[in-house]
N, C-alpha and C positions, 0 to 999 in steps of 0.2 A: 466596110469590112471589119472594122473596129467592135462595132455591133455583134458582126457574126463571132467573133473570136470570145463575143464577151460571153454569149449564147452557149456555144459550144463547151467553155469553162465549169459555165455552172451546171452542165452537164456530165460533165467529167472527159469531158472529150476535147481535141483540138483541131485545128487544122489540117490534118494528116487523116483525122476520120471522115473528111467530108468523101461523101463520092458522086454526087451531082449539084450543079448549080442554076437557076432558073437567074437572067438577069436583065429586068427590068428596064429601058430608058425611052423618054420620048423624042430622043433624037437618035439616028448614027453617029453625026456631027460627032457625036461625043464619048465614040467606041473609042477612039485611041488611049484618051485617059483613063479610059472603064480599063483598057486592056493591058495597060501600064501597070497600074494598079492592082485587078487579078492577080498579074502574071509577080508582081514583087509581093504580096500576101503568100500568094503561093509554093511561089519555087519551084522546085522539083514535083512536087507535087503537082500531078493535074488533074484534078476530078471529072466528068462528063459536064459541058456546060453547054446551056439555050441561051440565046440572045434574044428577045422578044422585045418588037419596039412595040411600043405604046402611044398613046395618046399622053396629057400633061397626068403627073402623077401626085398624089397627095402633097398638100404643103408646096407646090413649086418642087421637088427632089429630083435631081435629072437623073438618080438611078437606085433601084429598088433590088435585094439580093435574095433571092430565097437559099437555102441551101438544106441538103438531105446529109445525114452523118451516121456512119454506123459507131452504135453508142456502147462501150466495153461492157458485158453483164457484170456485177457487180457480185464478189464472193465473199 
C-alpha cells in the first residue's frame, strides 16, 4: 500500500481519489492481514474492492494491489 500511496503522489492524487481496488493474493489464509491492512490505509474511506485469489505470484509476493483513482485535472 506504500507503493500505491507512492503512485498516487506522483500523480497528484492520494488516497481519498482511489475508487476501486483489484486485490491480488494466492492464498485466503491471508485475507485477514490483507484486510487489516486495507482497512488502516484506508479509513474512512472505502473504495469498491475485488478479491481475486490467484495462483503464486511474482517474486513469492503474497499480495498484489491494483488500484483506479480519479486524478484532479490540473488548472
Amino acid at each position: 500500500l506504500s507503493n500505491v500511496a507512492a503512485v498516487l503522489a506522483a500523480a497528484g492524487a492520494d488516497k481519498n481519489d482511489v475508487r476501486m481496488c483489484r486485490v491480488y493474493t494466492p492464498g485466503v489464509e491471508n485475507w485477514d492481514v490483507i484486510d487489516e491492512q486495507y482497512a488502516l490505509f484506508f479509513g474512512a474511506h472505502k473504495p469498491a474492492r475485488v478479491v481475486v485469489p490467484t495462483t503464486a505470484l511474482h517474486f513469492g509476493c503474497l499480495v498484489e494491489i491494483e488500484a483506479v483513482a480519479k486524478i484532479k485535472e490540473k488548472k
